[in-house]
C-alpha positions as CSV (number, residue, x, y, z in Angstrom):
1,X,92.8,-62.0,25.9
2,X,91.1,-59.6,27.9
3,X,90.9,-55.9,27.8
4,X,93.2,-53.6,29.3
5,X,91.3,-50.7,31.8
6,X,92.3,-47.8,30.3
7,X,91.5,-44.3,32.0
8,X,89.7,-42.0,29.8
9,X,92.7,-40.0,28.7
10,X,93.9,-43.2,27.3
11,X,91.1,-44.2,25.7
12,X,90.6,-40.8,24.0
13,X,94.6,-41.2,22.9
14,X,93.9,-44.8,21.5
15,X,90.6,-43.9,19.6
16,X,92.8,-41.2,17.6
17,X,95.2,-43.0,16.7
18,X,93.3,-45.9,15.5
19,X,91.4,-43.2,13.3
20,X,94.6,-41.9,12.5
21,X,96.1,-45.6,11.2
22,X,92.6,-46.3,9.5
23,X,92.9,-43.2,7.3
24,X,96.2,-43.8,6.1
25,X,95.0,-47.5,5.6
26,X,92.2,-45.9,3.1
27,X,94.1,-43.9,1.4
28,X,96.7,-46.4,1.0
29,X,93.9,-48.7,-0.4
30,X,92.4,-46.1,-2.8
31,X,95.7,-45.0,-4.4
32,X,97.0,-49.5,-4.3
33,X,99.6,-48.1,-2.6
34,X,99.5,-51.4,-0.1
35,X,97.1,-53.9,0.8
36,X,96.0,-53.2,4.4
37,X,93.8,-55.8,5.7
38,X,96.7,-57.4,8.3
39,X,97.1,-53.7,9.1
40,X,93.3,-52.8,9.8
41,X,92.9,-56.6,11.7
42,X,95.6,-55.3,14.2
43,X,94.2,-51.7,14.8
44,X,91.0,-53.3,15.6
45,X,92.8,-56.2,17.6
46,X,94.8,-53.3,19.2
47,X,92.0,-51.1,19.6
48,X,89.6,-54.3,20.8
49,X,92.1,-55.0,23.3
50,X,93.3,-51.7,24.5
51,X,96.7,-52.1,23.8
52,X,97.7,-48.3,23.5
53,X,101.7,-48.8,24.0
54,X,101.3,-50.9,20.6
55,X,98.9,-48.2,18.3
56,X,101.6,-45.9,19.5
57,X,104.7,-47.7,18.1
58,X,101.9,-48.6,14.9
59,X,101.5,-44.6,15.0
60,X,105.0,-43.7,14.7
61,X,106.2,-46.9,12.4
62,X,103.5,-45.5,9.7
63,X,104.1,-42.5,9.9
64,X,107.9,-42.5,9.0
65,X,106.8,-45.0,6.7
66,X,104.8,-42.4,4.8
67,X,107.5,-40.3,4.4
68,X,108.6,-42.3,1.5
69,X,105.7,-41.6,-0.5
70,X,106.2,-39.7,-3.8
71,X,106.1,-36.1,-3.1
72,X,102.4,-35.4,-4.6
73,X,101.4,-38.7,-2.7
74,X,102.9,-37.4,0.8
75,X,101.3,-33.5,0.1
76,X,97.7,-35.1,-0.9
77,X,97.9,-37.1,2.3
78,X,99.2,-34.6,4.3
79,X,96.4,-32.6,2.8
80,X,93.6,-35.3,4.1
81,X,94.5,-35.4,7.7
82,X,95.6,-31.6,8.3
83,X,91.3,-31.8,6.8
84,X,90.0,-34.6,9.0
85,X,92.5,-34.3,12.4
86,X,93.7,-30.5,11.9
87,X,97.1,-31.9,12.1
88,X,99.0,-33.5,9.5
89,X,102.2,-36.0,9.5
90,X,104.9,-33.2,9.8
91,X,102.7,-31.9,13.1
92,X,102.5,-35.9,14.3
93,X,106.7,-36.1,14.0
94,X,107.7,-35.0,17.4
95,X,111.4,-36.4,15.8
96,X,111.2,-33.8,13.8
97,X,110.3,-31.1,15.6
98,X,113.2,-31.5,18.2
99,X,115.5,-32.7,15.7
100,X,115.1,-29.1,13.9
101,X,115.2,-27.1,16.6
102,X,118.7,-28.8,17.7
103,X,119.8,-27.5,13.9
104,X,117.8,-23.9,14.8
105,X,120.1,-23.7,18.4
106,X,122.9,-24.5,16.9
107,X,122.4,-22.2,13.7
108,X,124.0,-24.5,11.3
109,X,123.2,-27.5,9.3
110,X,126.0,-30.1,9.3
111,X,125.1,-32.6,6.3
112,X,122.6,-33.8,3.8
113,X,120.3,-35.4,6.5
114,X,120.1,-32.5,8.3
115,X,119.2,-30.2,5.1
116,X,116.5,-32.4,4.3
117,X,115.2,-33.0,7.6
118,X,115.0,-29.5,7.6
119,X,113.6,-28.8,4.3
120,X,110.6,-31.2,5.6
121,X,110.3,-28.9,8.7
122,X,110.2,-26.1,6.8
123,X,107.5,-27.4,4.6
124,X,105.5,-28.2,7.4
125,X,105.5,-24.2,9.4
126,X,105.3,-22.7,5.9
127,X,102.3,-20.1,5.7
128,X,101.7,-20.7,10.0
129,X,101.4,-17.0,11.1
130,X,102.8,-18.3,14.3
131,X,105.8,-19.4,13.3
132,X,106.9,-16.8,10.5
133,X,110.0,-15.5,12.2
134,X,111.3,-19.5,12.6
135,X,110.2,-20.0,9.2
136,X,112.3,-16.6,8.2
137,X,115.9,-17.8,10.1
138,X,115.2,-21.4,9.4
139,X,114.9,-20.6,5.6
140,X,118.6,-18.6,6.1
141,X,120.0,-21.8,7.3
142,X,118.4,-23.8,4.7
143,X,119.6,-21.4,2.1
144,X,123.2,-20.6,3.1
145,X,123.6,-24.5,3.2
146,X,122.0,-24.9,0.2
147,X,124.4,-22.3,-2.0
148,X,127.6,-23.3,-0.2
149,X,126.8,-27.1,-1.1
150,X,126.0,-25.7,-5.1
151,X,129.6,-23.9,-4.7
152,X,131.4,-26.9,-4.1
């Protein structure tokens, strides 16, 4: 198969997220979390070949995959990309994001799904200066859903 001409922009996008994959293959490799070699063999197939459209479906299956991982597994990953790509997998879950601001714009949260997808978001803007005041009424939500659901 040959490779696909990418423009620059692409190839920038596909180099990142093969580093991206590869890291989470190491680490799942170091803590026997997963044996990764049919994993690594298709992000350098992918990455060989220039197949972007597939490291970005790769990109996102992983990454909901890793939220799964015990919690001190998930915050010691989280820990080693937001050091390597200054951006960790809460910042790489786009779902997420709009997903919580639909909860924030509608100023309630409906059901357990939503209070943990939002606990995850909140997690994630914790301690950013620039989202204090989202932090602040996200945190009301979180917490006015969190003693009416101890009430009942």
């Amino acid at each position: 198969m040959k490779k696909r001409k990418l423009t620059e922009k692409q190839q920038t996008e596909l180099d990142f997220i093969c580093d991206w994959l590869l890291e989470i293959s190491d680490f799942l490799d170091e803590k026997k979390l997963m044996e990764t070699e049919d994993l690594r063999l298709g992000i350098e197939q992918g990455s060989n070949l220039g197949i972007l459209s597939g490291a970005k479906d790769a990109y996102n299956d992983l990454n909901s995959g890793m939220q799964d991982l015990p919690r001190p597994l998930f915050d010691e990953l989280n820990t080693r990309l937001k050091k390597r790509f200054g951006k960790n997998l809460f910042d790489a879950d786009k779902k997420l994001i709009k997903k919580a601001k639909k909860i924030a714009e509608r100023a309630k949260i409906r059901n357990e799904e939503e209070y943990r997808l939002l606990r995850a978001y909140l997690d994630s803007i914790e301690g950013v200066d620039k989202h204090i005041d989202e932090y602040n009424n996200l945190y009301k939500l979180y917490f006015d859903f969190e003693t009416a659901r101890s009430s009942t």
